[in-house]
C-alpha positions in Angstrom: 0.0 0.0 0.0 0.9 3.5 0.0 1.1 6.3 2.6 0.2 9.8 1.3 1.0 12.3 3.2 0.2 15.8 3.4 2.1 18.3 5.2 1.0 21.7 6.9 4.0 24.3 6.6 3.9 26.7 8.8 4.4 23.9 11.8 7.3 22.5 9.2 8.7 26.1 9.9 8.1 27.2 13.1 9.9 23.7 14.6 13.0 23.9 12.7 16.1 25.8 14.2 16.4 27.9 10.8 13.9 29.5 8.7 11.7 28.5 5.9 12.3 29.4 2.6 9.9 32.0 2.7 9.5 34.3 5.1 5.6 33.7 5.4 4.7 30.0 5.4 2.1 29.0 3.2 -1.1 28.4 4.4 -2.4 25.0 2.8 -1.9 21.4 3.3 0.8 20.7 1.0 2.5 17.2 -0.3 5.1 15.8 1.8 5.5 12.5 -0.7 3.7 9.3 -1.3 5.5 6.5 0.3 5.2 2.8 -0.5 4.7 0.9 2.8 4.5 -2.7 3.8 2.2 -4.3 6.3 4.8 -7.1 7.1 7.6 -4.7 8.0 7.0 -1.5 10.0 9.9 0.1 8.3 8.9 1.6 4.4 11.2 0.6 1.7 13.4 3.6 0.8 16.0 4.2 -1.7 15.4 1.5 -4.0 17.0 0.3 -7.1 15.1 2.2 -9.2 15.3 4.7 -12.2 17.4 8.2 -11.0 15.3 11.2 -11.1 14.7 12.7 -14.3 13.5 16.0 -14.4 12.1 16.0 -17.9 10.1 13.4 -17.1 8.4 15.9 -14.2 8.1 18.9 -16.9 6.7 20.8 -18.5 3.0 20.4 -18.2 3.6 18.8 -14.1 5.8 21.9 -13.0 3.5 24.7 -12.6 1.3 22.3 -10.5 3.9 20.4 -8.3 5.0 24.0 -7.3 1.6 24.5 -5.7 1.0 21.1 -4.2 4.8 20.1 -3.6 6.3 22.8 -2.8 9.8 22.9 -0.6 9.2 24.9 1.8 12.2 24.4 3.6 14.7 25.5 1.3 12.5 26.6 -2.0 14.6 24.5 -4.3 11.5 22.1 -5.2 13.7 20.3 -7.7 15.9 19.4 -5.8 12.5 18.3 -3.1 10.9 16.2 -5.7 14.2 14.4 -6.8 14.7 13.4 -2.9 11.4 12.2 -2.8 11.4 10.1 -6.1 15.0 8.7 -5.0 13.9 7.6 -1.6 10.4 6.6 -2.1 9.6 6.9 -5.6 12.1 4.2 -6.8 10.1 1.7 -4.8 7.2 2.8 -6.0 8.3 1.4 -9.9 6.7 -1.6 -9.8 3.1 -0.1 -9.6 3.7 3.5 -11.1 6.7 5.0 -13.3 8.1 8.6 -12.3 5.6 10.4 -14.7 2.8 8.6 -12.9 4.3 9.0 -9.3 3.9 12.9 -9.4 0.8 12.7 -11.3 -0.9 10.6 -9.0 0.5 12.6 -6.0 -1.0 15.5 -7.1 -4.3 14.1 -8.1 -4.5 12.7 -4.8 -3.7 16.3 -3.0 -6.7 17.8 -5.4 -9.1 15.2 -4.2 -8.3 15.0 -0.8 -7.9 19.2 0.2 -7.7 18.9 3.6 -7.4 22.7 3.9 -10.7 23.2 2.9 -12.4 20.1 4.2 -11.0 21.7 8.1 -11.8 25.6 6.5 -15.6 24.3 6.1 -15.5 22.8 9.7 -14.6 26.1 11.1 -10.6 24.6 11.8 -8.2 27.1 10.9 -4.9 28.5 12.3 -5.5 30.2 15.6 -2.8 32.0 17.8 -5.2 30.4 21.1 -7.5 27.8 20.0 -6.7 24.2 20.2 -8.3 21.7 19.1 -8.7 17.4 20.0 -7.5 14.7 17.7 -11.0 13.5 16.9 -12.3 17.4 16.0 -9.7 17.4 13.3 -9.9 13.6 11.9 -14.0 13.8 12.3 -14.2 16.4 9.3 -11.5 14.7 7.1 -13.3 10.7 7.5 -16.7 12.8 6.7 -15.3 14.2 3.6 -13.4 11.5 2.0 -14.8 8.7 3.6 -11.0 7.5 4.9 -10.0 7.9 8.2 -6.3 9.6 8.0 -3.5 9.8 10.9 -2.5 12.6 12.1 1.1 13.4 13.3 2.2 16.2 15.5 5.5 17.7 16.5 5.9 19.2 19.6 7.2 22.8 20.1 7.3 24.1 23.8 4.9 21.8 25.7 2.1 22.0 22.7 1.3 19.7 20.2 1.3 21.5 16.8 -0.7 19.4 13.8 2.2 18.9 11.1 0.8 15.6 8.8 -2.3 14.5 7.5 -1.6 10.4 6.2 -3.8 8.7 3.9 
């Protein structure tokens, strides 16, 4: 099976120790990756034997839309994001989809599943003081797409800060 999973950037940001590539995170649920996974082995196959990155295999017509639903928002070089995501996950993802149809599908997937405005329509957007339980968030999501997702949090002084959505 696979995992996708859908990151939200500003908590990406705010618990690193150096800044974001922009100086304003953006404000949407964006792709992290789509990882193969394996019920038999708790650790996901990585950096298979696969075919290297080949960025002409991502562009043209994929660019202008990977840059809004995989960005890098770390360091802004989203190139350099998708090619570490296609050598690490993507190349054990070849038996099932090729690179063209890794990204494709990623980004399909992020379009049908837009957890920003699935939690915007349940009244669950950033707040500098409201917080909000595990079940308000996933309760929305499982409504709207009919799959319940995992959430992940990081923690940044004492509070839990909602960084992935996993499908």
């Amino acid at each position: 099976y696979f995992q996708f999973v859908q990151q939200w950037p500003p908590t990406n940001c705010r618990v690193r120790n150096k800044p974001c590539s922009k100086p304003r995170p953006l404000q949407i649920f964006t792709i992290h990756g789509l990882w193969p996974s394996n019920y038999s082995n708790p650790r996901r196959p990585s950096n298979c034997a696969g075919s290297p990155f080949n960025f002409t295999k991502v562009y043209p017509h994929m660019r202008s839309k990977l840059k809004i639903s995989w960005p890098d928002v770390e360091s802004g070089n989203d190139t350099k994001f998708w090619e570490g995501e296609w050598n690490k996950h993507g190349t054990c993802s070849e038996e099932r989809l090729n690179q063209m149809q890794y990204f494709e599908r990623s980004h399909d997937m992020w379009m049908s599943y837009n957890i920003t405005e699935i939690l915007k329509n349940a009244s669950i957007v950033p707040h500098p003081t409201q917080t909000w339980k595990y079940s308000d968030i996933v309760s929305p999501i499982k409504k709207a797409t009919g799959r319940t997702p995992l959430l992940r949090c990081k923690y940044d002084k004492s509070t839990q800060l909602l960084h992935e959505v996993v499908f």
